[in-house]
C-alpha positions as CSV (number, residue, x, y, z in Angstrom):
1,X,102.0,118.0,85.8
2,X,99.2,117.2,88.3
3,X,95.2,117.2,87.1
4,X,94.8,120.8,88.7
5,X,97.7,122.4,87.3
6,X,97.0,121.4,83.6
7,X,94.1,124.3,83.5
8,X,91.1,123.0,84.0
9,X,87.9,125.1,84.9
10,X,86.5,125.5,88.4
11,X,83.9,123.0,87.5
12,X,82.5,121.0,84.5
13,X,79.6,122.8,83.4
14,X,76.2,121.5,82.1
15,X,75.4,118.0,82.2
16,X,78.7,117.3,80.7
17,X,81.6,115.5,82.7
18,X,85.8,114.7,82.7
19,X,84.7,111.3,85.1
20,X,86.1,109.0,82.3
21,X,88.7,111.1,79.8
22,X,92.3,111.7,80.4
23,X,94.0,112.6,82.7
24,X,97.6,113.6,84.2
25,X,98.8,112.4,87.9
26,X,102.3,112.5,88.7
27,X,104.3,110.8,86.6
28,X,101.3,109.4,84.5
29,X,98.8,110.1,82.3
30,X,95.8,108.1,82.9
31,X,92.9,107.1,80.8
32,X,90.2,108.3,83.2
33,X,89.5,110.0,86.8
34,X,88.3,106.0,88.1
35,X,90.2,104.6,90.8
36,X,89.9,101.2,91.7
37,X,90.9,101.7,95.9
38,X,92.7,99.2,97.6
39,X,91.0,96.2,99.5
40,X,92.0,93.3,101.4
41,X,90.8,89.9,99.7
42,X,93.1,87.4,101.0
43,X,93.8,85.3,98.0
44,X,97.9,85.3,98.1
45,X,99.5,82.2,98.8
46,X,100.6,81.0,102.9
47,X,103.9,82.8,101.5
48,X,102.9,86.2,101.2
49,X,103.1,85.6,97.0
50,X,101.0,86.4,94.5
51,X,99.5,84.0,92.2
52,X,97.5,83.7,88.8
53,X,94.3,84.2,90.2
54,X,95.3,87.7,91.5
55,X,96.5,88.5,88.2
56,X,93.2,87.9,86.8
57,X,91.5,89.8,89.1
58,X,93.6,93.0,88.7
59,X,93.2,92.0,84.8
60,X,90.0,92.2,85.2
61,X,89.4,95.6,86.5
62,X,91.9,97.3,84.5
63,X,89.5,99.4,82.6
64,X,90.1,101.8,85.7
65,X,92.5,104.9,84.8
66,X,94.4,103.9,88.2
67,X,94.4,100.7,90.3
68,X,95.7,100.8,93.9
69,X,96.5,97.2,94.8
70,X,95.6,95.6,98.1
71,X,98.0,96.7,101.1
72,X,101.2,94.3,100.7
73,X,103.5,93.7,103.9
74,X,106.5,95.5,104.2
75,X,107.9,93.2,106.1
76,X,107.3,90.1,108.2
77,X,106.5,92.2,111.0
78,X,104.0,93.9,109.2
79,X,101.4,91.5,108.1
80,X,97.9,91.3,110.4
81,X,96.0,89.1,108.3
82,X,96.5,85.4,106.4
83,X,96.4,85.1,102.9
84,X,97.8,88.6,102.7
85,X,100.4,89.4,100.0
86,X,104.1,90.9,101.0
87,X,107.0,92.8,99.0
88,X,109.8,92.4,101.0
89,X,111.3,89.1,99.7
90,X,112.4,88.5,96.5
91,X,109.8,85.4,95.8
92,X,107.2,88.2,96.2
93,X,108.7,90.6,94.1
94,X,109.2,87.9,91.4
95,X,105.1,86.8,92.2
96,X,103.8,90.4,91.7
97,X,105.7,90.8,88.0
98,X,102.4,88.7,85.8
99,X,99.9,91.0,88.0
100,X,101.6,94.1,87.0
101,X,102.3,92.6,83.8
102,X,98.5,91.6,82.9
103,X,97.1,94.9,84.4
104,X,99.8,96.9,81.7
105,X,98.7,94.8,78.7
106,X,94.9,96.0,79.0
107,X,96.2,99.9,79.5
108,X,95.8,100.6,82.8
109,X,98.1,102.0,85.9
110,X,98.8,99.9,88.9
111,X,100.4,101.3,92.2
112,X,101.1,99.0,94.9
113,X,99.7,99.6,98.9
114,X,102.8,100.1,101.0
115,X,101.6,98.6,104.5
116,X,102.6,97.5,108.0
117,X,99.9,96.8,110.2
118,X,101.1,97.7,113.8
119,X,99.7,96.5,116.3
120,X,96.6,94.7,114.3
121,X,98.0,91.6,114.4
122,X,98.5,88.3,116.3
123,X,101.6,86.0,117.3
124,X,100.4,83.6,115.1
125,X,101.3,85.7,112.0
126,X,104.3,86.9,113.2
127,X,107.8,85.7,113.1
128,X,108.9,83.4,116.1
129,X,105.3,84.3,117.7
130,X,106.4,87.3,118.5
131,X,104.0,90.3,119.7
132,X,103.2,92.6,117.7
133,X,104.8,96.2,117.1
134,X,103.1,99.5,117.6
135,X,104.5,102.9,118.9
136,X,102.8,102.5,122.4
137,X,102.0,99.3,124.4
138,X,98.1,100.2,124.0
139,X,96.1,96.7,122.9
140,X,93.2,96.9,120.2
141,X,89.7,95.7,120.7
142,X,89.7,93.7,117.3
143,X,90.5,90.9,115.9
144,X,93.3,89.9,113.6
145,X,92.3,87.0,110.5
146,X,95.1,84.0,111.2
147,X,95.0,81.2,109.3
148,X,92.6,79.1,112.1
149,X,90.4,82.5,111.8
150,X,89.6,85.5,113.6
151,X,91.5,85.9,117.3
152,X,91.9,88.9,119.7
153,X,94.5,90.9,119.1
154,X,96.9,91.4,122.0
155,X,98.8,94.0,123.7
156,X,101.6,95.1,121.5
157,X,105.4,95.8,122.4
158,X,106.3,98.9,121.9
159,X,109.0,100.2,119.5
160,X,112.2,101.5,120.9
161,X,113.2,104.6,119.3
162,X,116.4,102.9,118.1
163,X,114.3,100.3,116.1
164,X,112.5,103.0,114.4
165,X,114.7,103.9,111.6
166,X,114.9,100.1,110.3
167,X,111.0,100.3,109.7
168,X,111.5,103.5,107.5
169,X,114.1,101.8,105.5
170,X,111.9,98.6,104.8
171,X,109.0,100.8,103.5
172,X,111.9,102.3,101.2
173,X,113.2,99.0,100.2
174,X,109.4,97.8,99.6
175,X,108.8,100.7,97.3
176,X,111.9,100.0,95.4
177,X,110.8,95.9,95.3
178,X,107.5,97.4,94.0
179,X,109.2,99.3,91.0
180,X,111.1,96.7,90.5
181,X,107.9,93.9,90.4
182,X,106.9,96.2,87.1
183,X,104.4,98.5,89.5
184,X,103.7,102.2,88.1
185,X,104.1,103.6,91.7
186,X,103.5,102.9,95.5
187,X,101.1,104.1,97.8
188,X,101.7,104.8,101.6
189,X,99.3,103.4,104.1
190,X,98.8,106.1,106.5
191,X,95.0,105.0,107.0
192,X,92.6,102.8,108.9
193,X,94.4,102.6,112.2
194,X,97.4,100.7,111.3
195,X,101.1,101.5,112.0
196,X,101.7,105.1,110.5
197,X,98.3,106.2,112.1
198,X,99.4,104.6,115.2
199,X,102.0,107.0,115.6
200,X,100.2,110.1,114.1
201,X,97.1,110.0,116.6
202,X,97.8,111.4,119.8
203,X,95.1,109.0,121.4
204,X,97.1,105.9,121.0
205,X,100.7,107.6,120.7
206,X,102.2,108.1,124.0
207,X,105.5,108.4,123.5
208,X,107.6,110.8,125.1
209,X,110.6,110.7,122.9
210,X,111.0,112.1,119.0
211,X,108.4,110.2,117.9
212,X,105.7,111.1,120.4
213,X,104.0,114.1,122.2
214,X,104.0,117.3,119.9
215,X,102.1,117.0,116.9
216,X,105.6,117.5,115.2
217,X,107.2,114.6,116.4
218,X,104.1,112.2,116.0
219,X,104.0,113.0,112.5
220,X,107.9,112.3,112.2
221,X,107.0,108.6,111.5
222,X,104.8,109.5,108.6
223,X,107.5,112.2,106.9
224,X,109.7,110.0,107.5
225,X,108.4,107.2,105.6
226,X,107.0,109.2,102.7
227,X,110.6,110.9,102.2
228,X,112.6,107.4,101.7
229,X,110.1,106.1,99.5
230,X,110.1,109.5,97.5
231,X,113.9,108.7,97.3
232,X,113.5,105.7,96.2
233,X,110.8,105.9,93.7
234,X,110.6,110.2,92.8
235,X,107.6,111.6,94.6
236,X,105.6,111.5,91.4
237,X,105.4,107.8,91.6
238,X,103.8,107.9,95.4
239,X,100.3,108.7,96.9
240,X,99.9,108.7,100.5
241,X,96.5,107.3,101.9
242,X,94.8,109.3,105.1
243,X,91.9,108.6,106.8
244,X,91.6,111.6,109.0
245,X,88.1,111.0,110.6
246,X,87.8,107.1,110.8
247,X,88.2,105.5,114.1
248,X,88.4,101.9,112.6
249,X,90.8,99.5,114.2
250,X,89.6,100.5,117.4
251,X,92.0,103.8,117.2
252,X,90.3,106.6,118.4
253,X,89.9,110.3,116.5
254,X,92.7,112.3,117.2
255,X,92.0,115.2,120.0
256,X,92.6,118.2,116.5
257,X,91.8,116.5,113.7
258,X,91.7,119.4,111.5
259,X,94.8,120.8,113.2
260,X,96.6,117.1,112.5
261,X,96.0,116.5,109.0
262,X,95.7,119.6,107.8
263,X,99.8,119.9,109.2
264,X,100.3,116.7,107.7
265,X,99.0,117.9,104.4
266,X,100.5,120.6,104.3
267,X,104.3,118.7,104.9
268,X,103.2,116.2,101.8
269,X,103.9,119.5,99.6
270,X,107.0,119.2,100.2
271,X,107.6,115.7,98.4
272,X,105.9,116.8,94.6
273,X,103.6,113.2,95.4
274,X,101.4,111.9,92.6
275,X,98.4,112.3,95.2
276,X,96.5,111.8,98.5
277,X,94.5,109.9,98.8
278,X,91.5,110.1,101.3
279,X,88.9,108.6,103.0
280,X,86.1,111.0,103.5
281,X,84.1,110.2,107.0
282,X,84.4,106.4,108.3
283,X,86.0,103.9,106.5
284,X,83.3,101.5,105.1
285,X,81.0,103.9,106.7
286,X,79.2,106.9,107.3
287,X,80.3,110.1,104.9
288,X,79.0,112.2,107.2
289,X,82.3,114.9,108.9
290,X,81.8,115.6,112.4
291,X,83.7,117.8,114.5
292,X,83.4,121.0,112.1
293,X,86.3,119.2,109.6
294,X,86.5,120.8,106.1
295,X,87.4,118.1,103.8
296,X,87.6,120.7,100.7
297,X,90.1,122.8,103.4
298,X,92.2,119.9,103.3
299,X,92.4,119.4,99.4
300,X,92.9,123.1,98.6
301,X,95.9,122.9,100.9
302,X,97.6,120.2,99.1
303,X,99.5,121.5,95.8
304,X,98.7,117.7,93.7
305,X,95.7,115.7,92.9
306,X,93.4,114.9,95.6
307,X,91.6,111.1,95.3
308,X,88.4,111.4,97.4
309,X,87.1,107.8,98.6
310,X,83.9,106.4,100.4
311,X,80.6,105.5,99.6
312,X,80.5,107.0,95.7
313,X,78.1,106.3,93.6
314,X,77.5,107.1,90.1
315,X,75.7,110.4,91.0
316,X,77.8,111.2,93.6
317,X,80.6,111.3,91.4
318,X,79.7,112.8,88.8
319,X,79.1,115.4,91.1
320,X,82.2,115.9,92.7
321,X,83.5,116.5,89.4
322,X,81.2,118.6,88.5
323,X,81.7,121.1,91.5
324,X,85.5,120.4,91.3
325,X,85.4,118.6,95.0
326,X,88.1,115.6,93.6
327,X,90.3,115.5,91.1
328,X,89.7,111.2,91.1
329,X,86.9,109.5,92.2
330,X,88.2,106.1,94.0
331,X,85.5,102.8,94.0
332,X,86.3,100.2,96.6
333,X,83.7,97.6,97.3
334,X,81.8,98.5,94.0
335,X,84.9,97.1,92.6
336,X,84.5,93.7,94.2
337,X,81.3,92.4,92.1
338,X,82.0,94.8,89.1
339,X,84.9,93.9,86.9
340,X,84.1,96.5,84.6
341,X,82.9,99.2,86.8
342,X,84.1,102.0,84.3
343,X,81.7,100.9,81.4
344,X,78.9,100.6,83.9
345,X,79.1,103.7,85.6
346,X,79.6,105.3,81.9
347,X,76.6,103.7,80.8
348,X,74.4,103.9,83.8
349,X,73.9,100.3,84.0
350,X,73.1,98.2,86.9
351,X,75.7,97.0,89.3
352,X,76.0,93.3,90.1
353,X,75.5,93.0,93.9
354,X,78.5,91.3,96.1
355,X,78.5,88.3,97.9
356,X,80.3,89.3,101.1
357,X,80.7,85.6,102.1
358,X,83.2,85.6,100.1
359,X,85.5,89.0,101.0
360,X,88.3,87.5,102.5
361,X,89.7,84.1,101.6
362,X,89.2,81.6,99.0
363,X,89.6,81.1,95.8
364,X,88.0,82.2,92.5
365,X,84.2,82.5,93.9
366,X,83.4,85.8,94.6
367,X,86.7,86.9,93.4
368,X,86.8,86.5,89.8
369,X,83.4,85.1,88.5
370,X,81.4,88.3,88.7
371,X,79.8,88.4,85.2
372,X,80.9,91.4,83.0
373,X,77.9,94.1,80.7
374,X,78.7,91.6,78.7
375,X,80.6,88.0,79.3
376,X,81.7,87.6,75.7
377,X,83.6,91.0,75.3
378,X,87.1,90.6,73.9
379,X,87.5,94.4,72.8
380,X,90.7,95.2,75.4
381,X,87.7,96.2,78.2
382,X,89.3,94.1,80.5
383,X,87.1,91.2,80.3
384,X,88.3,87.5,79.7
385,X,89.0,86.3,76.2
């Protein structure tokens, strides 16, 4: 059962709202419409494992009806920044079970980002200092985070269509790892201009083979991916992430946007997902839609639960579920300096401000120290005992 096939009205009338009861997605029922959206922090260990201080993050936040956790490398090739976890050895897997186990304990759902990074990435954080992978030899005017900080990231190689189908069967064996590591389900990172957007833009795609030209075949990569994971999971345990007007990662809009993701939507029917998720104008950025894109187009043609994300507020959300706009309301950076975001935002209370010093890398400052409503709770909110 998804949220909008379980009968709910067009819209939540009066000043009354559904933000924070229950609800079903996929496989789940969850204990609100609160998503807590996935964000780099780069706390793992040099290993790509998690540790105890990851736990207690995700702990901490578990008041949310669904956690997405931070993008985790499907394989070595895959990872574009340091400290960032993986799920394609079984150290990892073994590393994730306290996190999934902590989050669990306090009631909450935890899916686990699916992610390969492409071409954002450097040598330095690749095996044997190799280049990176993308589907065309195009560089990217950004920087990737190595472990001696921020460097340009260089020209990629790109993939053979041979080498192709060993990519779609690490994303399967990643989501299987993830199940395994005691995760609810897996998300697919087909956002933000890493490896699956790579191949679906036809700015950056220039491949002339079955994974490039037609919009058909540039979406292959995509399909391709989300049906081995839905294999290996069931497609109620997986969410797909888009982010169909963001030209982040230096990847430029796609020529039809609505024409691309509303075919792309459209194919997701096919898999009975949990969800899509996605990002609604520019990633960390404006909300505003250029180009004549209907977002709402895009959710009334997918059958399942649509998660809208970027810049919500309070007001903003209750909103959108007011007028029926989302089915779930997904915080990211709000997240990051409010443990308990869901009592907040129920209560109208104040938001502790984030110290972005402290984003990526570290330890517990600026990670886990954010002060709760109230720092002595011990009633299951999430906070520490």
């Amino acid at each position: 059962m998804t949220a909008r096939s379980s009968g709910e009205p067009e819209c939540v009338p009066g000043g009354e709202t559904d933000l924070f009861s229950p609800v079903p997605v996929g496989a789940y029922r969850l204990a609100n419409r609160v998503v807590m959206a996935p964000m780099t922090r780069s706390r793992a260990s040099p290993d790509g494992t998690a540790n105890a201080l990851m736990a207690e993050y995700y702990a901490q936040r578990a008041s949310a009806g669904l956690i997405i956790s931070e993008g985790a490398n499907v394989s070595a090739e895959g990872r574009g920044y340091a400290s960032t976890p993986g799920i394609h050895t079984k150290a990892q897997l073994k590393a994730w079970q306290p996190v999934t186990e902590a989050v669990h304990v306090r009631g909450s759902r935890v899916f686990l980002q699916l992610w390969h990074v492409g071409r954002i990435s450097h040598p330095s954080l690749q095996p044997n200092e190799a280049s990176p992978l993308a589907p065309s030899a195009v560089r990217a005017s950004v920087q990737a985070y190595t472990a001696t900080g921020y460097k340009p990231c260089p020209t990629p190689r790109a993939l053979q269509e041979s080498e192709i189908p060993a990519i779609v069967a690490q994303y399967a064996q990643a989501a299987r790892n993830a199940l395994d590591a005691g995760f609810d389900g897996v998300e697919v990172h087909a956002a933000n201009g890493y490896l699956i957007e790579q191949f679906l833009r036809d700015t950056i795609n220039h491949r002339s083979d079955a994974y490039g030209g037609s919009l058909e075949k540039r979406a292959r990569f995509l399909l391709d991916v989300v049906a081995a994971v839905a294999t290996a999971c069931g497609g109620r345990r997986v969410g797909v992430r888009l982010s169909p007007l963001s030209p982040v990662n230096d990847l430029a809009l796609d020529s039809d946007p609505p024409g691309t993701y509303g075919y792309v939507v459209e194919r997701l029917n096919d898999f009975d997902l949990a969800y899509v998720h996605v990002i609604e104008g520019v990633t960390q950025g404006p909300r505003e839609v250029p180009l004549g894109f209907d977002l709402q187009a895009l959710r009334r043609s997918f059958t399942g639960v649509y998660i809208a994300n970027n810049g919500y507020d309070r007001a903003l959300a209750l909103e959108a579920r007011r007028t029926n706009r989302a089915d779930l309301i997904a915080f990211g950076r709000p997240y990051i300096a409010n443990p308990d975001l869901v009592e907040r935002l129920r209560a109208g209370a104040a938001l502790n401000a984030a110290d972005r010093a402290t984003f990526f890398g570290g330890g517990a400052h600026g990670y886990t120290d954010y002060p709760f409503m109230d720092a002595g709770a011990t009633d299951g909110r999430g906070a520490p005992p």
